[in-house]
N, C-alpha and C positions, 0 to 999 in steps of 0.2 A: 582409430582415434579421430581421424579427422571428419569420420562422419557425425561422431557425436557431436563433436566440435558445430559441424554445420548446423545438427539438428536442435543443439541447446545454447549456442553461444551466445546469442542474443541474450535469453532469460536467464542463465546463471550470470551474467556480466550484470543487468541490470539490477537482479533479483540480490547478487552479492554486494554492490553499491549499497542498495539500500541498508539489508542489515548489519553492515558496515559502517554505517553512517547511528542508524539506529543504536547497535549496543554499543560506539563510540558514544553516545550523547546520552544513552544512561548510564554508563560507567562513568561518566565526569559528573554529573548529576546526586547518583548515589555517594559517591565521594568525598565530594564537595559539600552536600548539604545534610545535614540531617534530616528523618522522616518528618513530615508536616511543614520543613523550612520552606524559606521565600525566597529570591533573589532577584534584583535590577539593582541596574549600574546606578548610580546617586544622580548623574547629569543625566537619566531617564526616568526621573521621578516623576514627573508627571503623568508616565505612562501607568503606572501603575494600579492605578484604578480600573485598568482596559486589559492589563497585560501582563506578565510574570513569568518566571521560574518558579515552579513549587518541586519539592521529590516528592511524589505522595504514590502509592500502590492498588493498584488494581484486581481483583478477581475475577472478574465479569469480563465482558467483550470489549472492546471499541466506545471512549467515551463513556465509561461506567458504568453501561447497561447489564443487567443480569450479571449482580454481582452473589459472587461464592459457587458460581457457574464452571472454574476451572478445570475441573477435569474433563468436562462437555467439551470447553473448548480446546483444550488441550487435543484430545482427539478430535476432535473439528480441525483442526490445522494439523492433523497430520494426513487426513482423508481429504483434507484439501490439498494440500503440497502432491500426494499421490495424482488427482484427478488433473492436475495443471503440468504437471511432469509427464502424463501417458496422453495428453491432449495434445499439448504445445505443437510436436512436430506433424499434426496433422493440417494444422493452419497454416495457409498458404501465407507467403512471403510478404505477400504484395501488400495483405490486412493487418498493417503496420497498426490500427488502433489496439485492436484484439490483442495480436504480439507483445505491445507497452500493457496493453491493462494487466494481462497474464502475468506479465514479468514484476508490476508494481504490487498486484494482489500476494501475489508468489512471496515474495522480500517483504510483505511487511507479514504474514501470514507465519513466515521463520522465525523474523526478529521479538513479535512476543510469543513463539514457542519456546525459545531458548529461555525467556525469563523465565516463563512459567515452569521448564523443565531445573533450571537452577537456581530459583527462588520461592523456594517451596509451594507453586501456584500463583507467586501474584507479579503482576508484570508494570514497569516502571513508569508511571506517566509522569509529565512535565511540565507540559505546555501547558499555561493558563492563560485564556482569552474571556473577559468580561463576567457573564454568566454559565458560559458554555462549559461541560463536564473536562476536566483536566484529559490530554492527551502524549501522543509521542509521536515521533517519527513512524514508526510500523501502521499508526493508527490513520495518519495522514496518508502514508500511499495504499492502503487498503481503500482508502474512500475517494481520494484521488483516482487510481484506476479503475473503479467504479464509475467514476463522472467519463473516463476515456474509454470506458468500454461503450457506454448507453450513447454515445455524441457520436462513436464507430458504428452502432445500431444504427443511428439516426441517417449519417450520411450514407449506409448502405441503402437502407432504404428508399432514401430518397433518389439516388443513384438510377436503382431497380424501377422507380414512379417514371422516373423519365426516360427509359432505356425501352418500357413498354409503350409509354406513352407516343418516342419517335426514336425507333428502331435505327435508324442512322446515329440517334446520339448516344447508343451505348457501347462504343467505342469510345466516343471520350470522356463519359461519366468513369468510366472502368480505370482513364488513363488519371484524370483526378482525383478518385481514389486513392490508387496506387503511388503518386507525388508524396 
C-alpha cells in the first residue's frame, strides 16, 4: 500500500481536489439555476457585461468546441485517465511541472467524464467571461496544466541549452529545476 501511495499520491490528491471542487460547483450551479439561467450578486452588477454565472450544457470538448462529440470524448477521457495513470510513476520526482500538469490534466479530464457519464453526454459549463465560450472548473485545469506542462518544456529546455553550452553549469541548472 504504501508504494502505491508513493507512486500516486501526488496525482490522486491533486487530481481528486480538482473534481472535487469541480462536481462541487456544478452541483450548486445545476441546483440553483435553471438551464440557460444567469446569476451575479446585484452589488456586481456592473460586472456583468464581462462576467457571469450561466448553467448552460455542453457536448463537445473544452469551451464548446465539437459539439455532439460526446461519446468521442467520453472515451477520449478514459484513454486518457489510462495513459496518465500508467505514465505518472515513470516521471521522476524532481519534474514537479510535468507531475502538476499530469495531475491538473488528470482531475479535470474525470470531472467532465463523470458529467458526461451521468448526464446523458452533456457536461456542466458555468463560467461566462465577455465573448469567450462558457466554461467549468475541469475545463480550467485541463488548459491550465497545459500552460504548466509547455512552461516545464520550456525551462527544461533551456536548462539543457546551458548545461551544453557550459558543462559546469548543469549542476545547477538541474538544482533549479528541481526548486
Amino acid at each position: 500500500m504504501k508504494s502505491v501511495f508513493e507512486k500516486y499520491g501526488f496525482l490522486f490528491s491533486v487530481a481528486g481536489l480538482i473534481v472535487l471542487l469541480d462536481q462541487w460547483t456544478k452541483t450548486l450551479v445545476r441546483t440553483s439555476l435553471p438551464l440557460g439561467g444567469t446569476w451575479l450578486p446585484e452589488s456586481l452588477g456592473w460586472v456583468a457585461p464581462y462576467a457571469r454565472i450561466v448553467n448552460w450544457h455542453n457536448t463537445g470538448a473544452a469551451f464548446g468546441m465539437f459539439q455532439s462529440g460526446s461519446m468521442i470524448f467520453t472515451v477520449l477521457a478514459f484513454i486518457v485517465t489510462g495513459v496518465i495513470i500508467y505514465y505518472f510513476p515513470q516521471v521522476e520526482r524532481s519534474d514537479w511541472t510535468l507531475r502538476l500538469a499530469m495531475s491538473m490534466q488528470l482531475g479535470g479530464a474525470i470531472g467532465n467524464l463523470i458529467d458526461r457519464l451521468l448526464h446523458d453526454g452533456r457536461v456542466t459549463d458555468f463560467i461566462s467571461v465577455g465573448t469567450f465560450p462558457v466554461f467549468n472548473v475541469a475545463d480550467s485545469s485541463i488548459s491550465v496544466g497545459t500552460v504548466v506542462l509547455l512552461l516545464g518544456v520550456y525551462l527544461q529546455e533551456r536548462a539543457a541549452k546551458r548545461a551544453k553550452a557550459d558543462p559546469g553549469e548543469s549542476n545547477r541548472a538541474s538544482e533549479v529545476i528541481s526548486e
